[in-house]
C-alpha positions in Angstrom: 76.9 48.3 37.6 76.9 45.0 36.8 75.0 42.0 37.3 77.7 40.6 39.5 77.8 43.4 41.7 74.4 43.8 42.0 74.2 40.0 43.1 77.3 40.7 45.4 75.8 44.0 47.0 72.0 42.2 47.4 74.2 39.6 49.1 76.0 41.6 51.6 72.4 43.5 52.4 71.4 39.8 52.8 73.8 39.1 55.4 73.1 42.7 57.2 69.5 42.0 57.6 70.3 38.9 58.7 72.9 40.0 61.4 70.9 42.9 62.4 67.9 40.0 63.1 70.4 38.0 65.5 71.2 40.8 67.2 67.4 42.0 67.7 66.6 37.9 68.6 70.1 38.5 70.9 69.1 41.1 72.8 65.4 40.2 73.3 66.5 36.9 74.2 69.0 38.4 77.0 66.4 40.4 78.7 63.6 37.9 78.8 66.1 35.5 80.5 67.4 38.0 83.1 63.7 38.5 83.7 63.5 35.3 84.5 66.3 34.0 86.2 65.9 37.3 88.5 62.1 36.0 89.4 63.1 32.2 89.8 66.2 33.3 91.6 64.9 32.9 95.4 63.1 29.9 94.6 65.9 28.6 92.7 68.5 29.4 95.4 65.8 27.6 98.2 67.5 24.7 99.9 65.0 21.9 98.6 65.9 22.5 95.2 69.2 21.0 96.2 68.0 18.5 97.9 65.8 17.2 95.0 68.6 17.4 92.7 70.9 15.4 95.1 68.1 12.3 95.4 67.5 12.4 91.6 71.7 12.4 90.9 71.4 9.9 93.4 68.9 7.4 92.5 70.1 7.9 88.5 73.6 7.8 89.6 72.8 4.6 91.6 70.7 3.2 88.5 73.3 3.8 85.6 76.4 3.0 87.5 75.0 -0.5 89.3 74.4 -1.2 85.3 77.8 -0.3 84.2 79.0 -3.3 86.6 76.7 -5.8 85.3 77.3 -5.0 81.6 81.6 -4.3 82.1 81.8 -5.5 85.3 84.3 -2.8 86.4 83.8 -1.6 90.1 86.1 1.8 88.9 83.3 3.8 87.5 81.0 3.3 90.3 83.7 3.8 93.0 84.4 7.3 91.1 80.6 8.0 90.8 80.2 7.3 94.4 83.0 9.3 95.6 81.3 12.4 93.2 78.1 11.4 94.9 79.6 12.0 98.3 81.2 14.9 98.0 78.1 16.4 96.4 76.0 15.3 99.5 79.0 16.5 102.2 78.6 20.1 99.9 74.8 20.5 101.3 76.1 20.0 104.9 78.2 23.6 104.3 77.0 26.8 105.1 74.9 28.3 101.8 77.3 31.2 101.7 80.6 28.8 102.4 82.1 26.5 100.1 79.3 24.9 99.1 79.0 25.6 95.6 82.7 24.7 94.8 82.0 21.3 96.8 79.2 20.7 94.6 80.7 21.7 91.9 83.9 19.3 92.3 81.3 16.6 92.9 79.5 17.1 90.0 82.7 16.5 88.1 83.7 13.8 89.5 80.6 12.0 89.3 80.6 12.8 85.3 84.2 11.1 85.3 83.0 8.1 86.7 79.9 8.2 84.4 82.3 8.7 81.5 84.7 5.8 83.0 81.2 4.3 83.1 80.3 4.6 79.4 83.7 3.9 77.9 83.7 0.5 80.0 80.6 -1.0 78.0 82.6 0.4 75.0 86.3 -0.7 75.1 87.5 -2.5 78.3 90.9 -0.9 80.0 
């Protein structure tokens, strides 16, 4: 054999080990994090954890989109944010079982569109 193909195979045994580590970090990785989420899942699930979220979306919401306006002056983003903002609040109003996490979820994304309206503004006016 020659030196070539003894670089080449020391290579692919290279890549092996290497791939056999991922999938050893992979898999220890998956079950620690099931673990987890499986013990945080009640707390996680507990109604004030929405709530906190909701004020802290709020108040940074509030904070970053009141300074869109004074930097572009554009009202858009923060009537977008505020719409996201609203229908994220009316989602905590539903039953827990309901549609509340497609609400939220539809909030959430409209509230990133106006922060992204938001960030483009201070960027290139429309």
């Amino acid at each position: 054999m020659t030196n070539a193909h003894v670089h080449r195979s020391h290579r692919f045994d290279r890549l092996a080990i290497g791939l056999s580590g991922l999938c050893l970090v992979h898999c220890l990785g998956t079950a620690v994090l099931l673990a987890t989420l499986s013990s945080f899942g009640g707390m996680l699930g507990a109604p004030w954890i929405h709530e906190v979220g909701l004020s802290c979306a709020m108040v940074l919401g509030a904070i970053a989109l009141l300074r869109g306006i004074e930097e572009h002056g554009f009202m858009m983003p923060s009537a977008v944010g505020g719409l996201g903002l609203g229908v994220m609040a009316g989602a905590l109003t539903l039953p827990h079982d309901g549609g509340e996490a497609l609400y939220t979820m539809v909030g959430v994304a409209i509230l990133a569109l106006g922060h992204d309206l938001n960030r483009r503004g201070t960027v290139h006016p429309f």
